[in-house]
N, C-alpha and C positions, 0 to 999 in steps of 0.2 A: 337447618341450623346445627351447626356444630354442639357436641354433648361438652360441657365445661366444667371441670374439675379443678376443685382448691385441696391441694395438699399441704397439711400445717407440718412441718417440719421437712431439713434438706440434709439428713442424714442415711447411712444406707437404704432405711426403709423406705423413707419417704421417695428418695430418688429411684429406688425400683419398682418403684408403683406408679409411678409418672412412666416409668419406662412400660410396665405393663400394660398399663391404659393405651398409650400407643400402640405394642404392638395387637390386644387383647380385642381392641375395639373394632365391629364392625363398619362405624359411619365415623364423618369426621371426629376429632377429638382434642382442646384446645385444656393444655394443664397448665396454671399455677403453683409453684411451689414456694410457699410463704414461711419462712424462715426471719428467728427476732434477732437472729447474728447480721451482720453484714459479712456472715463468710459461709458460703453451702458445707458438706460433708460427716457434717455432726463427730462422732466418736471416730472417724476415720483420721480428721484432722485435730481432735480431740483430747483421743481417748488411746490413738496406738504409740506404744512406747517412740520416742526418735530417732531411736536406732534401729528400731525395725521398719526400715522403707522398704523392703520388699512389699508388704502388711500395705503401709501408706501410698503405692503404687496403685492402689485398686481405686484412689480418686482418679486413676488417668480414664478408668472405667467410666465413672461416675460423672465425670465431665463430660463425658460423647453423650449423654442421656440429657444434659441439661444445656446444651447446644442443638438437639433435634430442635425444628421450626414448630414443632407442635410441643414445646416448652417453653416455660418462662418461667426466672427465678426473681423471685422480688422479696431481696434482704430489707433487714432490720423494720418487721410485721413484726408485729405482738399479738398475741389471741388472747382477748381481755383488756387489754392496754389500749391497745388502736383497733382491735375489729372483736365484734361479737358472734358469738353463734349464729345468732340470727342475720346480723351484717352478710355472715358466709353465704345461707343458705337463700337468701332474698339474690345473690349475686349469682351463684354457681347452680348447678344440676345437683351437686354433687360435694360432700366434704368427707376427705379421709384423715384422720389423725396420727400422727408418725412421729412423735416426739419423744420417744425412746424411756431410757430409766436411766434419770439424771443423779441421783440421790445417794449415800451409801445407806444401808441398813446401818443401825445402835444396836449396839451391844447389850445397853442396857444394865449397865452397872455404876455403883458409886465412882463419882470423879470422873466421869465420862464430860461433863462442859467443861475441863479445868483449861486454860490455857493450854496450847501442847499437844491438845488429845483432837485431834484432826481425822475426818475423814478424807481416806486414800482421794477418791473422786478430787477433793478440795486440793491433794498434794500432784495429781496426775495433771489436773489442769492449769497448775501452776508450771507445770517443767514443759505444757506444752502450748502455754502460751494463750490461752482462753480469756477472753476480756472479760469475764465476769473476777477473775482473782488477779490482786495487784502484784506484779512482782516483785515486789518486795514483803510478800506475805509472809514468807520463810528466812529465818536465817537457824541456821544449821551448825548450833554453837553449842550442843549436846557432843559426849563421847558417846554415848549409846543412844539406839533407838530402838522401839520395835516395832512391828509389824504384824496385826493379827489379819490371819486369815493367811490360806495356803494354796489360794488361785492365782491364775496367768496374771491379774491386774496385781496381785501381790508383790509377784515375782518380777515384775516389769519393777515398781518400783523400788525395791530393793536391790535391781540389778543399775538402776540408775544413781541410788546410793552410792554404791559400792564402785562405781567409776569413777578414772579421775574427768578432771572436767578438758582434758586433753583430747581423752579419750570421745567424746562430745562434742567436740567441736564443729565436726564437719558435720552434725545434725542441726534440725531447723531450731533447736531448742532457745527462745530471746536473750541474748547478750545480756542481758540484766541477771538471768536466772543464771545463765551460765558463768557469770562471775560470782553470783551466792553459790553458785555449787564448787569453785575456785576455793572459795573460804572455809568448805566446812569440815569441821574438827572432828567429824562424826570416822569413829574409831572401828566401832563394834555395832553391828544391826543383828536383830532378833527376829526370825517369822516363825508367827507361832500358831500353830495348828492342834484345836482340840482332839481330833481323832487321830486316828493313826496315818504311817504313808500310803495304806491301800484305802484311804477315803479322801486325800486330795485331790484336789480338782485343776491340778495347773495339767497342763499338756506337756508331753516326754523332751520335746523341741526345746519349747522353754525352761523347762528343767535343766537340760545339759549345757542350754546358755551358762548358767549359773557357776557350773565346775568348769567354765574356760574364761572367767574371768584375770586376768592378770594384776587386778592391785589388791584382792580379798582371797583368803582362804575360806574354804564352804565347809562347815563342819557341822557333823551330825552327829547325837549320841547313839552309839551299837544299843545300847539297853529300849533306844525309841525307834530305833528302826527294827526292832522285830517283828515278824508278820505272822499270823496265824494263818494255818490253809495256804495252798498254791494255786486253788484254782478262780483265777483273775484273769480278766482280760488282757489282752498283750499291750495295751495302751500301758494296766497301772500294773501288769511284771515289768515293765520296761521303765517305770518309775522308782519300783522297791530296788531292781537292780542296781543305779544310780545313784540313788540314796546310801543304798549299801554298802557301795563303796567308796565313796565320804565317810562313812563311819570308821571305815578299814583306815584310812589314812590320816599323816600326820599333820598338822599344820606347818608350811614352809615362811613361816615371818613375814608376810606379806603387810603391805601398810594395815589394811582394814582384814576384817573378820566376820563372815555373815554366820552365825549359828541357827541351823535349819531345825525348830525345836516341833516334838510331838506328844500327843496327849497329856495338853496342856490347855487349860481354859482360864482367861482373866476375869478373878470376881470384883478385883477392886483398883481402879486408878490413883496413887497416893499423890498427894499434895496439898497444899494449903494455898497458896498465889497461882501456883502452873504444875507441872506434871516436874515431877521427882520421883517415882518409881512405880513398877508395876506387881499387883501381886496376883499368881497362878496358883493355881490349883491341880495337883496331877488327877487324872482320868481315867476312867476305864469303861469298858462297855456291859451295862447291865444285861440279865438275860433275855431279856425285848430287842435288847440292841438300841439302846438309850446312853448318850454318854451320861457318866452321872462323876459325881468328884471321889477322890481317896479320903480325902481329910489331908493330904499333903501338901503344904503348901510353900513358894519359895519367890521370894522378890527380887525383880532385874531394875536396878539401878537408874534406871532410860529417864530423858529430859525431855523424849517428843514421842509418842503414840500414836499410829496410823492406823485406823479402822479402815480392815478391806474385807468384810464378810458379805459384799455380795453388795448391789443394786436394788434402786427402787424407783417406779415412776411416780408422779405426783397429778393430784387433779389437773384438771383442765378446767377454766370458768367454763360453765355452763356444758358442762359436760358429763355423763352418767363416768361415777366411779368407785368402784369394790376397794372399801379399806382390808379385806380378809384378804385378798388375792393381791393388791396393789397394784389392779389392771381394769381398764375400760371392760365391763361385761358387753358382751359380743356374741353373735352366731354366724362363724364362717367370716368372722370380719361386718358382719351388720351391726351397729349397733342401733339407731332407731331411725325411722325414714330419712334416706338420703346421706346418712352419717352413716360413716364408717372408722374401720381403725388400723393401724398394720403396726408390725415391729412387737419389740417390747413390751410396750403401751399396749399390747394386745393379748401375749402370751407371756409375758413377764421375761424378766431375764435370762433367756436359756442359747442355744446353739452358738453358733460363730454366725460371722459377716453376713458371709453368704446367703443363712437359714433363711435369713431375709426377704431372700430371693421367692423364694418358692411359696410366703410367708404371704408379700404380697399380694403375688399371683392372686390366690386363690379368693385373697378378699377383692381383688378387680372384678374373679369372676362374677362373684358374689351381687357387686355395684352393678355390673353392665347387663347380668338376670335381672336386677330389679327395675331398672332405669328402659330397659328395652319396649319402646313402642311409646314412652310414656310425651308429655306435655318438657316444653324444654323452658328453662328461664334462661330471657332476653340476658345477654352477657354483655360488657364492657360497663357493669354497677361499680367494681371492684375500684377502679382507677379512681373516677370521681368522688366517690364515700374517702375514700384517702386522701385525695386533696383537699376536698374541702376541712377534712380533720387537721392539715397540713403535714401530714406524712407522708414524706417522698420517698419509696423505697428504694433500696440499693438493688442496681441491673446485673446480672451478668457480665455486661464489659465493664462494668465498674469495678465490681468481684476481681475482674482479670487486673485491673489496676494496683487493685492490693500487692496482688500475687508478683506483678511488676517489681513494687517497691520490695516485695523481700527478697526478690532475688539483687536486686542492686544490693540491700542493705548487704549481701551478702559476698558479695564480691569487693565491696567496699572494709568489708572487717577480714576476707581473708578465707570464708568459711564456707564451703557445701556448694549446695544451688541455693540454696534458700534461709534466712533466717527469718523467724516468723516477729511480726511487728509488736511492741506488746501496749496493751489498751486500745478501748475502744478508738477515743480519739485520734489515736495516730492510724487506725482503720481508714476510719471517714476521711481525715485528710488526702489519703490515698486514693482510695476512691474517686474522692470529689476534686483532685487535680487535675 
């Protein structure tokens, strides 16, 4: 009897672990990959900027994994909603967890719920077309904005601020978003980084995007780009450099204005109804190496706040989870008989794409040590507990259906290969035509 594995999420991680289980396994090996979207890919299709399809070429990956005959994807599953823990474990051999880190971190200051004051996650899935956010969530009727936080998800969105919507067009990004991005009056964007430029965390790539943008000037203050010490890695010298010389130069009148601000911390969100300004605090680093404040303080005018300090995953019904860590506690990818974990959800928010890969792996090996030589549960439970629930999941060629309809929608408005459909409903319809 075939060894039969439910893997709950169809994003990088998940889908490299269905791939490892293939290739890892010695006896036959039969994977589900249960996913609550009707669309596989998670943060690939997600979560990478539109304009970076290079990045979004790696689903072409990720599709030859979920077309092997020893896979099967079956969208729009819930874990908790339509299947339990123990639903899984009565069905499968085996369950691994891959649902990544959906969440922004809080800041954790006054005026952080006011209208206005949004997490990035909630602004990136809006430009990228995710049915959980309605397209019309955003209208972009601020002259300024800011942006905390001074990572690549940062900078992704502030680089799509700062675009006109011309410049976009031939991206999958939904017609709907991209005619609020048509609209918006936004002038002046703010990213604002507590520490200095040798503790950001964007990548050099992404960085340089930034100074070839054609409708914003990128400006830095010389007084916040100073660095103490040279000895850095060639990753963040070849940041400071960059940085540096934005500082050197003028601004050329350009429509919009992105100010790349440092050692700067937000203690308080102002407003009364919605966000009306933001107040900073200058910084500096105590002799622990603590950022701690000056007592100098200065307020940017902004109408919209975008928290981007970072990710977080969130429980799973019935599942062991560390609020200190904000990750499945795990050994090797074990977490308790039969359960396992991979991605994110396992090690928390850290590497690229890829780490994924290797990430997986090793909780495969993990599974297929523990499972080797043991008793197998009878498979084909999964299908019938779902109907009789009456949840049909979404197939693979249905998925492909989707993918259909955006590429019509997209030849029909003029635009790209693909524009991506927005809400769930017009999903399913697609699907199920």
């Amino acid at each position: 009897m075939a060894l039969h594995v439910a893997v709950i999420g169809s994003g990088p991680a998940g889908i490299y672990t269905a791939e490892a289980l293939v290739k890892q396994s010695a006896e036959p090996v039969q994977v589900d990959v249960l996913e609550r979207l009707p669309t596989p890919y998670g943060l690939v299709r997600y979560g990478v900027a539109p304009d970076h399809t290079s990045i979004k070429s790696i689903a072409n990956y990720l599709r030859k994994v979920l077309e092997l005959p020893e896979v099967r994807f079956l969208g729009g599953v819930t874990l908790g909603a339509h299947v339990s823990v123990e639903d899984l474990l009565s069905a499968y051999d085996a369950v691994v967890y891959c649902t990544g880190a959906m969440v922004d971190r809080r800041l954790g200051i006054p005026g952080e719920d006011l209208p206005g004051s949004v997490a990035a996650t909630d602004f990136v899935n809006w430009y990228c077309g995710h049915p959980d956010v309605d397209s019309g969530m955003f209208t972009l009727d601020s002259p300024e904005i800011a942006v905390i936080g001074v990572g690549n998800v940062a900078v992704d969105v502030v680089r799509v601020l700062a675009k006109t919507s011309e410049e976009l067009k031939a991206t999958d990004v939904p017609h709907d978003v991209l005619e609020r991005l048509e609209e918006s009056q936004v002038k002046a964007i703010h990213m604002v980084g507590r520490r200095g430029p040798e503790h950001a965390k964007f990548t050099l790539k992404e960085l340089r995007e930034l100074g070839e943008l054609a409708n914003a000037d990128v400006c830095v203050r010389p007084e916040e780009a100073v660095v103490l010490g040279v000895d850095f890695p060639r990753q963040i010298q070849g940041n400071i450099k960059v940085l540096q010389s934005w500082a050197a130069r003028e601004p050329v009148g350009r429509p919009r204005r992105l100010d790349v601000r440092f050692w700067m911390r937000p203690v308080e969100i102002l407003g009364t109804e919605r966000v009306e300004g933001l107040k900073l605090e200058r910084t500096r680093l105590s002799e622990e190496g603590r950022v701690v404040g000056t007592g100098e303080f200065e307020t940017l005018p902004v109408g919209m706040v975008l928290r981007s300090v970072g990710y977080q995953s969130v429980p799973l019904p019935g599942v062991p989870f560390s609020e200190s860590t904000m990750t499945v506690p795990n050994e090797a990818g074990r977490v308790r008989e039969r359960e396992y974990v991979a991605g994110w959800l396992k090690r928390g928010p850290t590497g690229v794409i890829g780490t994924n890969k290797s990430d997986a792996a090793e909780t495969v090996r993990t599974l297929l040590a523990d499972l080797e030589g043991g008793e197998r549960v009878p498979d084909g439970g999964i299908d019938a507990l779902l109907a009789s629930r009456e949840v049909r999941p979404v197939t693979y060629e249905e998925w492909q259906g989707i993918e259909t309809a955006e590429s019509e929608l997209a030849k029909s408005l003029g635009r790209g290969e693909r524009v991506k459909l927005a809400g769930l409903e017009a999903m399913l319809r697609a699907c199920r035509s």
